[in-house]
C-alpha positions in Angstrom: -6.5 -2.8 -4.3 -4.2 -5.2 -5.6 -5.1 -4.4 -9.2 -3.3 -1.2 -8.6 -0.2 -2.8 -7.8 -0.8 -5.0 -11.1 -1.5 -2.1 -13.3 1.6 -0.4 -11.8 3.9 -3.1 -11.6 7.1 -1.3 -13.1 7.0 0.3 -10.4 8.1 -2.5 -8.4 10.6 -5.7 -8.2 8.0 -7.3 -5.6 5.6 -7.3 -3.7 3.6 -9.5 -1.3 1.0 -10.1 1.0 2.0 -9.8 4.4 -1.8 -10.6 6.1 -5.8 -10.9 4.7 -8.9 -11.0 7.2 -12.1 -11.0 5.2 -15.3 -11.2 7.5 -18.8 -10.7 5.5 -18.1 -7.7 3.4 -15.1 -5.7 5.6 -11.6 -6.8 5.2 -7.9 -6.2 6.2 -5.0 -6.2 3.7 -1.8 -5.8 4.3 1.0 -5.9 1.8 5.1 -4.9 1.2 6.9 -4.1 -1.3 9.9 -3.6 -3.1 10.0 -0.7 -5.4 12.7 -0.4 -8.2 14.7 2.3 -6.5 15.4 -0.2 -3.4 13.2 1.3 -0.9 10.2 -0.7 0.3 6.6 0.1 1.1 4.4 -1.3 4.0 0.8 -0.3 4.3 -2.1 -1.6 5.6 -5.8 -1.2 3.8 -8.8 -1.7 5.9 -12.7 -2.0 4.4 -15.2 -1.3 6.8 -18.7 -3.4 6.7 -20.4 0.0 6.8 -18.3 0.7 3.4 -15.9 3.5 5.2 -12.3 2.6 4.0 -8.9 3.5 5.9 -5.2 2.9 5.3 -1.7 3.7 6.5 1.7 3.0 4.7 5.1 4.1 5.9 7.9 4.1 3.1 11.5 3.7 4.0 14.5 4.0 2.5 16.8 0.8 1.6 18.3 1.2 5.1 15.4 1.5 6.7 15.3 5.1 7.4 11.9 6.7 7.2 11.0 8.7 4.0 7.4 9.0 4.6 4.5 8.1 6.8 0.6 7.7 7.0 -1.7 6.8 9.6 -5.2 6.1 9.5 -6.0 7.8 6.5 -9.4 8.1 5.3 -9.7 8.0 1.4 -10.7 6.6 -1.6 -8.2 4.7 -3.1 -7.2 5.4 -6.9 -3.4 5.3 -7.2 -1.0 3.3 -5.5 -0.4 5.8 -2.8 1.8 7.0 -1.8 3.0 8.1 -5.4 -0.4 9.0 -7.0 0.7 7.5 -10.6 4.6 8.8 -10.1 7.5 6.8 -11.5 10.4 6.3 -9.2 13.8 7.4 -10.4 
């Protein structure tokens, strides 16, 4: 999943590891960023060993304030969610 935050780097001034738990062939990931507008992304990214993948992200405004929220999504993972390929303004 980092690649997509490497393919899509304009979209961000940083971004960072926060936590990584690899056991076998399951793993935890968790990462922030800052994205160009000033607001920041959290999100979480979990593998399963049976293969089964789940996330959540919340994204928040520069003060904090909530602009939008996942949890324990099931999907497979393309885009940098949440923007799906979209630029920020």
């Amino acid at each position: 999943m980092l690649h997509l935050f490497e393919q899509n780097q304009d979209l961000f001034t940083s971004w960072f590891v926060i936590r990584y738990e690899r056991e076998s062939d399951s793993y935890l990931l968790q990462i922030g960023a800052i994205l160009q507008d000033g607001s920041r992304l959290e999100l979480r990214d979990y593998l399963f060993i049976d293969g089964n993948r789940k996330y959540a992200y919340q994204w928040m405004e520069k003060d904090s304030t909530l602009r939008q929220r996942s949890l324990d999504r099931h999907n497979h993972i393309t885009a940098p969610y949440p923007f799906s390929g979209a630029r920020s303004s």
